[in-house]
C-alpha positions, -999 to +999 in steps of 0.1 A: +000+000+000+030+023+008+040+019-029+005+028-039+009+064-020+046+072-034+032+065-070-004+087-061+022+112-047+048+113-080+015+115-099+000+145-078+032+165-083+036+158-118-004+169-120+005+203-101+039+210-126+021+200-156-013+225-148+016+256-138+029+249-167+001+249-194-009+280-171+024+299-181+022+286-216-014+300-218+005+336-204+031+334-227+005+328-257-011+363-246+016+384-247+034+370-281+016+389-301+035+422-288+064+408-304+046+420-337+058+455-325+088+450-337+072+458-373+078+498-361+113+496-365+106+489-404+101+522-417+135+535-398+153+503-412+142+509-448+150+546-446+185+538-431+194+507-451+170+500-478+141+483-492+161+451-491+168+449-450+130+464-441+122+432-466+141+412-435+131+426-407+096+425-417+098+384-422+121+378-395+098+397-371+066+379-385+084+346-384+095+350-346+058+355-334+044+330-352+071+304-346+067+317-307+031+311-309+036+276-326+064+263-301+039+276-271+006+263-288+025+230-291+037+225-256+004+231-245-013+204-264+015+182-250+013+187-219-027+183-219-022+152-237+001+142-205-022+154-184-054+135-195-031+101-198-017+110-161-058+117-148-063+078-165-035+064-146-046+076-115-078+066-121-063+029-125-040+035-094-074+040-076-092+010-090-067-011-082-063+003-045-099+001-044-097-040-057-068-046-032-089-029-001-118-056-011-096-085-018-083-083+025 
C-alpha cells in the first residue's frame, strides 16, 4: 500500500507542474503577439538601409511571433495530452487500490 501512495504522490506532483505549466504557456501565448511591434522599426530600417533589410526585418519579425506562438501552442497540447493520460492512470491507481482494499 505504501507503494501505492509514493506512486499517487509522484503522480499528484507531476499533475501540479504540468497544470503551472500549461498556465504559463497559456501567459506566454497572450503576450506574443506584442512581439509583432517590432514591425515599427521597419520604416526607420528601410529609410537607413533600404528596401532590401525592411524586406528582413519584416519576415524575420513575422516569423519570430508566429514560430513563438507555434512552439507555445504545441507544448500546450502536449502537456494536456500528459495530463489526461496522467488523470487515467490515477484513475487505475485508484481502481486497483480500491480491488486490493476488497480483496483483504
Amino acid at each position: 500500500m505504501d507503494n501505492l501512495e509514493q506512486r499517487r504522490t509522484r503522480m499528484a506532483d507531476r499533475e501540479r507542474w504540468l497544470l503551472g505549466n500549461i498556465a504559463e504557456l497559456r501567459h506566454s501565448m497572450t503576450r506574443t503577439p506584442y512581439l509583432s511591434l517590432g514591425l515599427l522599426a521597419v520604416p526607420l530600417v528601410g529609410w537607413r538601409w533600404g528596401f532590401a533589410a525592411a524586406g528582413l526585418v519584416t519576415f524575420s519579425v513575422i516569423t519570430a511571433v508566429c514560430v513563438a506562438l507555434y512552439v507555445a501552442w504545441a507544448h500546450v497540447q502536449e502537456y494536456e495530452g500528459e495530463l489526461t493520460a496522467l488523470h487515467h492512470k490515477l484513475k487505475n491507481l485508484d481502481d486497483t487500490a480500491r480491488t486490493v482494499a476488497t480483496a483483504d
